[in-house]
C-alpha positions in Angstrom: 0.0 0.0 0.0 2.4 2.7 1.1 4.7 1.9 -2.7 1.8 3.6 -4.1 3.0 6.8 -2.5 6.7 6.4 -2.6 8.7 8.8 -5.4 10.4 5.8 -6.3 10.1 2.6 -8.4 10.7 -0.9 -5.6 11.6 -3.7 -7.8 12.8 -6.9 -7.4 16.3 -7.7 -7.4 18.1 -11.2 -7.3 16.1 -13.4 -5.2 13.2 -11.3 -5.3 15.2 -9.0 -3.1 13.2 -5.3 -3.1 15.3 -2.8 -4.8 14.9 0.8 -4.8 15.4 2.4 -8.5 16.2 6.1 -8.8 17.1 8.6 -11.9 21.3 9.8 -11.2 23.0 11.1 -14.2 20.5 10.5 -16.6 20.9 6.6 -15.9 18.7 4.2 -13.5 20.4 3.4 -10.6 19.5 0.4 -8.4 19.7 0.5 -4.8 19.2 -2.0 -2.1 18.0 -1.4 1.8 21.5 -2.2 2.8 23.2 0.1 -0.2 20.8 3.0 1.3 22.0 2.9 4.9 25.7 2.0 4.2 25.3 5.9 2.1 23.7 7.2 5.7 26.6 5.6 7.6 29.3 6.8 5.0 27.7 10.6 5.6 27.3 10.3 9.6 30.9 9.2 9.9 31.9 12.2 7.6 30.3 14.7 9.7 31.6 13.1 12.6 35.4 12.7 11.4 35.2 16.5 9.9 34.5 17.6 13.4 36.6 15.5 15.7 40.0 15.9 12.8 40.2 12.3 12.9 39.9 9.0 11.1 36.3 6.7 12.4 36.3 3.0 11.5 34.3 1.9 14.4 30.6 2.3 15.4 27.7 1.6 17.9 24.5 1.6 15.5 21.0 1.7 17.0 18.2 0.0 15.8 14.3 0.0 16.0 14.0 -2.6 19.1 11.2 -4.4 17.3 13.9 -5.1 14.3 14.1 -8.8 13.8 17.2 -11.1 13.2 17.2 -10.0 9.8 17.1 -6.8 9.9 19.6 -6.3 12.7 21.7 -8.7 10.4 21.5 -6.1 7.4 22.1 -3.2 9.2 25.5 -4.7 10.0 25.8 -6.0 7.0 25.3 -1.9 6.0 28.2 -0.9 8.6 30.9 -2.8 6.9 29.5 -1.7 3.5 30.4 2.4 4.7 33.9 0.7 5.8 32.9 0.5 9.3 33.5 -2.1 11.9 30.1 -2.3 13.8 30.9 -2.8 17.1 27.6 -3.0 19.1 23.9 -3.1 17.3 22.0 -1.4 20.5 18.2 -0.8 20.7 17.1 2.6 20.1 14.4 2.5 23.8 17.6 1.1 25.6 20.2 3.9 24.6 17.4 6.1 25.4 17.4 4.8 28.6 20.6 5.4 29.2 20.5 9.0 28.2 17.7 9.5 30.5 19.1 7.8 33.5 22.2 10.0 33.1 20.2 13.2 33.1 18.2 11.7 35.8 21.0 10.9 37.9 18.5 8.0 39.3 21.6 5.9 40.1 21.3 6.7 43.9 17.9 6.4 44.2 17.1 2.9 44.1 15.1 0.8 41.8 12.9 2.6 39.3 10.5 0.9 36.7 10.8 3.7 33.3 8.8 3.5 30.3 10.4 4.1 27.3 7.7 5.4 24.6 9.9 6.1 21.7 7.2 7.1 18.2 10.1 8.0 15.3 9.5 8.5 12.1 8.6 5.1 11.0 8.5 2.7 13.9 7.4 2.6 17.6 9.2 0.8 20.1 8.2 0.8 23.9 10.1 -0.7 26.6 10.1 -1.6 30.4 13.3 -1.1 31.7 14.6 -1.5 35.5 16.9 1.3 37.0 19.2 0.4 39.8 21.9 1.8 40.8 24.2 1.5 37.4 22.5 -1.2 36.0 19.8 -0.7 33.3 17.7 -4.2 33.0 15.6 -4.1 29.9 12.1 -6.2 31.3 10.2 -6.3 28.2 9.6 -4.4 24.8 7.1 -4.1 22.1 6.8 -2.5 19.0 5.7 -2.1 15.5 8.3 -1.5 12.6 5.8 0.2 10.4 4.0 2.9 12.4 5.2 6.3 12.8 5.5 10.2 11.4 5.3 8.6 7.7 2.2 6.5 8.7 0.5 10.0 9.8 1.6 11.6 6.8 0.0 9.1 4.1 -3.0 9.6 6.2 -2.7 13.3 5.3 -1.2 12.6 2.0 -4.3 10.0 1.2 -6.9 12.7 2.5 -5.6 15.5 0.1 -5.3 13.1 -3.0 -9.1 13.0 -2.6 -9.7 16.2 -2.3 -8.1 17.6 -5.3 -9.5 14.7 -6.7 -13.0 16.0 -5.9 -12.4 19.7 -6.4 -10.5 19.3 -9.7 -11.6 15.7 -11.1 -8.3 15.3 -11.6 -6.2 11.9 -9.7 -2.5 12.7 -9.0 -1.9 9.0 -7.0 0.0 7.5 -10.0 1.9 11.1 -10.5 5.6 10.6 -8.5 6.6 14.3 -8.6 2.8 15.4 -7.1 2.9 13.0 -4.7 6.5 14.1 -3.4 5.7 17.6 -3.5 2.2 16.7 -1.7 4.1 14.6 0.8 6.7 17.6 1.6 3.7 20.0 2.4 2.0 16.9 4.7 5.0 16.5 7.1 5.2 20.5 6.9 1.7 20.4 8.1 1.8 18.3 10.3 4.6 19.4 12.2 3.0 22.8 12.4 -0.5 21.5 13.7 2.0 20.4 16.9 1.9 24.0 18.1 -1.2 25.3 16.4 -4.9 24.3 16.1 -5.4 25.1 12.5 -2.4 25.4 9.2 -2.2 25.9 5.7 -1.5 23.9 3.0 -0.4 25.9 -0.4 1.5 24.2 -3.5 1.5 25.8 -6.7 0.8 24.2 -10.0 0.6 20.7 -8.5 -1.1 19.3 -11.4 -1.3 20.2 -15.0 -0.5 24.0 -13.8 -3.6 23.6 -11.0 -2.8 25.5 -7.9 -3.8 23.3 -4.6 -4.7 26.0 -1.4 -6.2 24.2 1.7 -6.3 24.2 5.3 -6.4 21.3 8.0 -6.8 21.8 11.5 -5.3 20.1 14.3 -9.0 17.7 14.9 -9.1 16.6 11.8 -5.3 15.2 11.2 -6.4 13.5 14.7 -9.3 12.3 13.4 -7.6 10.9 10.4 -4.6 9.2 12.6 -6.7 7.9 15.7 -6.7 4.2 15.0 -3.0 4.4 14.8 -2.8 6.7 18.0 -4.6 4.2 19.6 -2.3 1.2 18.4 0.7 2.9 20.0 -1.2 2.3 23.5 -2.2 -1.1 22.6 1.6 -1.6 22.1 2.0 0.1 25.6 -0.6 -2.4 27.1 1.6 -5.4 25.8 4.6 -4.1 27.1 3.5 -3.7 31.0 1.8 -7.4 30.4 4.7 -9.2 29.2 6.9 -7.1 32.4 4.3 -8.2 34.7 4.4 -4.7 36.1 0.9 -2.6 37.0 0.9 0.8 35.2 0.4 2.1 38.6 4.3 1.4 39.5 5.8 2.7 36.3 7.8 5.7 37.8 8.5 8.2 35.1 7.3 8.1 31.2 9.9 9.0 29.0 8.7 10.3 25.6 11.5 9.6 22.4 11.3 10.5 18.5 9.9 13.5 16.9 6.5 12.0 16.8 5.8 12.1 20.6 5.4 15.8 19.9 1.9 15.6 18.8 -0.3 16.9 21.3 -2.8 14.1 21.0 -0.4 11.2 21.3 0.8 12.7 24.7 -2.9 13.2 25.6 -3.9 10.0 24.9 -0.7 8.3 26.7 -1.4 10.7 30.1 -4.9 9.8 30.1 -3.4 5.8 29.8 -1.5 6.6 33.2 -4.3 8.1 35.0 -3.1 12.0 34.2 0.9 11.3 35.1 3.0 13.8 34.4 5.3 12.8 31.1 8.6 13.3 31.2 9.8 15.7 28.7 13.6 16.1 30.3 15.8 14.8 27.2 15.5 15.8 24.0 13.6 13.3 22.1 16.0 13.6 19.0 18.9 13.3 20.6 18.2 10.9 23.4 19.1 7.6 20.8 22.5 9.0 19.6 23.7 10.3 23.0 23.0 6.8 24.6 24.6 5.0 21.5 27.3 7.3 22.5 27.7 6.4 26.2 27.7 2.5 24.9 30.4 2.9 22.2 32.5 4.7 25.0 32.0 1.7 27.2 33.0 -0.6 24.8 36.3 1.5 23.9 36.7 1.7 27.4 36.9 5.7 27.5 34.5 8.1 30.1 34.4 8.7 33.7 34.4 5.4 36.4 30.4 6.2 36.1 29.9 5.2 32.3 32.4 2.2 32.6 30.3 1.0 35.6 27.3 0.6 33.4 25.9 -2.3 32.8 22.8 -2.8 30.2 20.8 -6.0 29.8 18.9 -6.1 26.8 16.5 -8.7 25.7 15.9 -10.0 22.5 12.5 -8.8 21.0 10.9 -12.3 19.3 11.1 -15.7 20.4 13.1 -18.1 18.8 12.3 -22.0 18.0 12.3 -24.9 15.8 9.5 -26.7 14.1 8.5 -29.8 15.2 7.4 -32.2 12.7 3.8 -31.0 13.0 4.3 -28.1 11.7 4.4 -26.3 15.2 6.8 -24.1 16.7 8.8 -25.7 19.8 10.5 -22.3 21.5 13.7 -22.4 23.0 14.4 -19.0 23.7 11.2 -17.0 24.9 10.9 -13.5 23.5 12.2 -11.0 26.4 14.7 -13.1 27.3 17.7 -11.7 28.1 20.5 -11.6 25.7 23.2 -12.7 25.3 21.3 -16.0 25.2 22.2 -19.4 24.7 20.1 -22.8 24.7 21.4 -26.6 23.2 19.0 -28.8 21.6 20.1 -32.8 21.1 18.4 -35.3 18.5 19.7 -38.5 17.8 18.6 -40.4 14.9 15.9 -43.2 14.2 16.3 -46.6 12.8 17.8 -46.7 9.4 17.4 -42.6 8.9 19.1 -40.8 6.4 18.0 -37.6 6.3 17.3 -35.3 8.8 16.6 -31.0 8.5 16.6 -28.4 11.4 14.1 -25.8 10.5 14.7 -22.7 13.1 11.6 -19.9 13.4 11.3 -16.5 14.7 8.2 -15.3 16.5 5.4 -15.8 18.8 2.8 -18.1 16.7 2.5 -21.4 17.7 2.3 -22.3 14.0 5.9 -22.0 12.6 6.9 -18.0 11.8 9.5 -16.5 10.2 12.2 -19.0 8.5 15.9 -17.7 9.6 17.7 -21.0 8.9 17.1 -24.4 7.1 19.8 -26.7 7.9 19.8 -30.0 6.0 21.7 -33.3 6.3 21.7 -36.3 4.0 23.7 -39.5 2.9 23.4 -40.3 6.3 24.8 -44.1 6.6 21.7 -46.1 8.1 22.2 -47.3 11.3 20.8 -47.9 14.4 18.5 -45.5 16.2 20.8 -43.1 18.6 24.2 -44.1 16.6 24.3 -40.2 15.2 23.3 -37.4 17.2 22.9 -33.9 16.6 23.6 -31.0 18.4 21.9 -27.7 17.6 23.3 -24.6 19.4 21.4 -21.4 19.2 23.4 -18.5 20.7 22.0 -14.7 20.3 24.6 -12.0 21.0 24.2 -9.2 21.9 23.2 -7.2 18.9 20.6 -9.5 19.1 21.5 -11.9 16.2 21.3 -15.4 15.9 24.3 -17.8 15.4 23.8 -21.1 15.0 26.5 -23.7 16.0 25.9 -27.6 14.5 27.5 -31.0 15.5 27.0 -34.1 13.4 28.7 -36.8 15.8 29.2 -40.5 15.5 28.3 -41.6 18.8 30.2 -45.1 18.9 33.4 -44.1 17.6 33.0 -40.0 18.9 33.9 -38.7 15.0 32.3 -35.4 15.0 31.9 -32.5 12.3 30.9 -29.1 13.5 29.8 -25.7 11.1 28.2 -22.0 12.0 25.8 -20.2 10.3 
């Protein structure tokens, strides 16, 4: 749905992998997800190297805390491509976290339960996460990695197509340039509705030389955005669930991303916590960057005594499992678990087998989910049941990615072959 408003062509690549096609130089260019953030990367580390006079080749990246193995695998993937060594993946509610329990000084004051609500421009993470002293233990975390500004602004974008559509008979959803120039004026809008009740919306010749001047006041973006609002709290509802904690004893709220700016989301999100005050304290844009920040200086072992002393435990956002010859999903490691995490899993084989295949799934149905590896063996010698066995070890680290260790073992004479994927 939302590749209908894009300003560029997705195609597939190899494999069916989506590619992003632009216009450079009068030639088509092909782009994937990975190529696109390794171009971010290259242009962060510039800025950063023009203003420290020095040469950057390592990196703490955050991530949406809702990514999944495979995206957390591609944004590292994207790292090395901008010539980077990628030394932690951290989730963007936990470095949050960590900026606010600086600001907060809370170290000294005992245990608090914090709620991370952290609405960017695309996705919505929330998190649970534990403040003692200077450990930061994440408890649980929710999220959706498609819902945020850009969701609000297709709303927008969606609304005004069908106006001009109805004021001018003319349709600009299949016109790229309209669309971009539409969805400029949308985010320009709606940033503005932020501070006032009612805003402007003026493009000229946005059509076939048509002029489009409109208003839209703050109710009516709410109106069009409420079952999405709503979602976020939903989201929040999950979180507190799978922490076991009572909304009551959440201490302080902390709002992250650009998006927590609209009045009606922080409305909403008091009105969820029976009127609590939010907290406001950190600056919701910077928040991610000056946690990722704090971590990469812990892992270079630079700072004060304080930011060495840190310790974060992060857990890892889907559960993972194998798929039982039903068709269901055996877990192994729970979602919220904390990372890193390891778990073994031993089969031996039946009777005169001579093939066997470990199938291993990410999520939460009890029907098998998302395939991250297949792992096959044949020419398997027939033998006796229990004369091979196998030895499946899954071991998330803690970016939150999944390696997979397998033994193939001869159990009467102890021969045994070993890979990692």
């Amino acid at each position: 749905m939302d590749m209908t408003l894009w300003p560029f062509k997705v195609i597939a690549g190899p494999g069916d992998k989506p590619k992003i096609a632009v216009q450079y130089m009068s030639e088509e260019k092909e782009f994937s997800a990975e190529d696109i953030s390794s171009i971010v990367l290259i242009k962060m580390r510039d800025i950063a190297e023009a203003f420290l006079g020095r040469t950057i080749r390592n990196a703490v990246v955050s991530v949406p805390a809702y990514f999944n193995d495979s995206q957390r695998q591609a944004t590292k993937e994207a790292g090395g491509l901008a010539g980077l060594n990628v030394m932690r993946i951290i989730n963007e509610p936990t470095a949050a976290a960590i900026a606010y329990g600086l600001d907060k000084k809370v170290i000294s004051v005992g245990e608090k339960n914090v709620l991370i609500f952290d609405l960017g421009g695309g996705t919505f993470d929330v998190s649970l996460i534990t403040l003692e002293d200077l450990i930061f233990k994440v408890k649980s975390t929710a999220g959706d990695t498609h819902l945020g500004g850009e969701d609000f602004d297709n709303r927008m974008v969606d609304h005004f197509v069908e106006e001009f559509k109805r004021k001018n008979k003319k349709d600009i959803s299949g016109n790229p340039r309209a669309l971009r120039r539409l969805r400029t004026a949308c985010e320009r809008a709606k940033r503005t509705l932020s501070s006032t009740a009612q805003t402007t919306v003026e493009i000229d010749s946005l059509c076939e030389g048509i002029n489009f001047y409109t208003t839209i006041t703050r109710a009516r973006f709410e109106e069009l955005n409420i079952d999405l609002f709503r979602k976020c709290l939903v989201l929040v509802e999950k979180c507190l669930r799978d922490a076991k904690v009572d909304k009551s004893t959440v201490h302080d709220v902390v709002l992250v991303g650009g998006s927590t700016r609209i009045p009606k989301v922080q409305q909403l999100l008091q009105d969820f916590f029976n009127g609590k005050e939010l907290c406001k304290n950190i600056n919701p844009d910077e928040a991610v960057a000056y946690g990722a920040t704090v971590q990469a200086a812990i892992l270079s072992g630079e700072g004060n005594e304080k930011v060495q002393d840190l310790l974060l435990l992060d857990v890892a956002p889907f559960s993972l499992g194998m798929q039982t010859d039903e068709g269901v999903m055996t877990v192994l490691i729970p979602r919220n678990a904390t990372i890193p995490a390891k778990k073994e899993q031993v089969f031996f084989t039946n009777k005169g087998q001579t093939n066997d295949i470990i199938k291993v799934y990410e999520g939460e149905g009890t029907r098998a989910d998302n395939l991250l590896v297949k792992c096959e063996f044949s020419g398997i010698p027939p033998a006796p049941k229990g004369e091979y066995k196998i030895t499946a070890c899954f071991d998330i680290d803690a970016n939150g990615i999944l390696i997979l260790n397998v033994s193939f073992e001869e159990t009467t004479t102890g021969e045994k072959s070993q890979f990692t994927m």
